[in-house]
C-alpha positions in Angstrom: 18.9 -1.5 -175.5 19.0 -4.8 -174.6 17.2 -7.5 -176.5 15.7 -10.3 -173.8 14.4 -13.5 -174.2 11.9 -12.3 -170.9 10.7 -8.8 -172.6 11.1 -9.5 -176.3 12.6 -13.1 -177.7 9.1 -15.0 -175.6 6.5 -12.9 -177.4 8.1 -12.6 -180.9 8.2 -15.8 -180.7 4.6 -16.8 -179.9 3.6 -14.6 -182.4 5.4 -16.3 -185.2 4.5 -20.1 -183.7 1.7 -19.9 -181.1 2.6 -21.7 -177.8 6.4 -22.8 -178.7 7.0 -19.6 -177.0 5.3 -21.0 -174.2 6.9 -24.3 -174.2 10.3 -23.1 -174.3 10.2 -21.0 -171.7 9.0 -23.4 -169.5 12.1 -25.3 -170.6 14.4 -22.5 -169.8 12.8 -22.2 -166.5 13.0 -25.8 -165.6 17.0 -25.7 -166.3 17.5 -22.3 -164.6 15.6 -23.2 -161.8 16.7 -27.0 -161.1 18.9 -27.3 -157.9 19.2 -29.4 -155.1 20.7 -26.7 -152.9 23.6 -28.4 -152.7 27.5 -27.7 -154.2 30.3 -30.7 -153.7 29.9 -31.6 -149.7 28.0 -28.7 -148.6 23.9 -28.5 -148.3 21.8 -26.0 -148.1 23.4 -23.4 -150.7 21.7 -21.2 -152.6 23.0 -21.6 -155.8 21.3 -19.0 -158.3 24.3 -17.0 -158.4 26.2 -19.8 -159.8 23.2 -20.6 -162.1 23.0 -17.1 -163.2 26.8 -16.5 -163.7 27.2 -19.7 -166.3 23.8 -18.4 -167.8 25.2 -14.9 -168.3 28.9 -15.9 -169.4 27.4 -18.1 -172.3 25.4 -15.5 -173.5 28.6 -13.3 -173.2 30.5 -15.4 -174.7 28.1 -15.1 -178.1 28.1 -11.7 -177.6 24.8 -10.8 -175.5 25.8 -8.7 -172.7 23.1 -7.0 -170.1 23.7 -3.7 -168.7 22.3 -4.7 -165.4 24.6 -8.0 -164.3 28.1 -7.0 -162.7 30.0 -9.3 -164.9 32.6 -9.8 -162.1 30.6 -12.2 -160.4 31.5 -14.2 -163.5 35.2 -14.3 -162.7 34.8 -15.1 -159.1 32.3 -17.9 -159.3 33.8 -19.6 -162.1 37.2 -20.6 -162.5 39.4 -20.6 -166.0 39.1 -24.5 -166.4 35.0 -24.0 -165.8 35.0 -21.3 -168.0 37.0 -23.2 -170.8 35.0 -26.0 -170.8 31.9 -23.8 -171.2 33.1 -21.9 -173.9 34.6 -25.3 -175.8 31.3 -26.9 -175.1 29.6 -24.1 -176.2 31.0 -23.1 -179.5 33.4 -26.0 -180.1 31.3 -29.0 -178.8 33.1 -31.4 -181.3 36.5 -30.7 -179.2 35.3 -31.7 -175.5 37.2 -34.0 -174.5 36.9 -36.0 -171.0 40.4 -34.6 -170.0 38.3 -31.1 -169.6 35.4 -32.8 -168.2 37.4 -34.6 -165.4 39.3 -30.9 -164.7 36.7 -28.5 -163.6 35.2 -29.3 -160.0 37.0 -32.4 -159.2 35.5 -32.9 -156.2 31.9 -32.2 -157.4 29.7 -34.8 -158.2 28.5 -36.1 -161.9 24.8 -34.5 -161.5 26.4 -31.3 -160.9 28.4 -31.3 -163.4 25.6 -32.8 -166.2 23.3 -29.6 -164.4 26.5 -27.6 -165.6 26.0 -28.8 -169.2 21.8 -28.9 -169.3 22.3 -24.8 -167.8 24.6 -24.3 -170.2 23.7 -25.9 -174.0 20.0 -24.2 -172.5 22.0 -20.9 -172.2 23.4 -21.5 -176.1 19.7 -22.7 -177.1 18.2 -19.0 -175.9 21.0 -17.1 -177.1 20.9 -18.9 -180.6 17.3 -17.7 -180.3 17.3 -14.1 -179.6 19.8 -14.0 -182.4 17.4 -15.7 -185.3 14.5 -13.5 -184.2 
């Protein structure tokens, strides 16, 4: 069965600490959620697919899996240097270097990319989370 923050990680959580659960969730939401419809040149994308691959393939990558995404979306929305940098940023943050910050999305701009890192050290937050409860 799968273990979510949504249907079990949120209340456990209030119970233990009234209203953090609360607070962080709003947190979550406010990363998920942030977009300016826009990717590189091109307005007026919706972009939760992206959002929710990155989400998804951080919590994969620590091992939380959910029967109901198609993990292939992963592979075709992000590409191997995206995925490395997520992974090394991730688990290794100590090894990013700017080298693999420059190489995925060159031709995206800096706030997308930093949207790239909030979405996913908030990914590693809430896995991290439905792991100590």
């Amino acid at each position: 069965q799968d273990y979510t923050w949504e249907d079990h990680g949120y209340s456990l959580i209030n119970r233990l600490y009234p209203d953090v659960g609360q607070l962080l969730d709003e947190k979550f939401q406010v990363v998920y959620n942030l977009t300016y419809n826009t990717i590189a040149m091109h307005c007026g994308v919706d972009t939760s697919m992206l959002r929710r691959a990155i989400w998804n393939y951080v919590h994969c990558v620590f091992g939380i899996r959910y029967d109901d995404y198609d993990y292939g979306e992963v592979n075709q929305l992000l590409e191997r240097s995206l995925k490395v940098y997520i992974k090394t940023v991730a688990c290794y943050p100590e090894k990013t270097t700017k080298r693999m910050y420059m190489q995925f999305w060159r031709h995206f701009k800096h706030s997308e990319k930093v949207h790239i890192n909030l979405l996913l050290l908030e990914a590693r937050m809430q896995a991290a989370l439905l792991y100590a409860l």
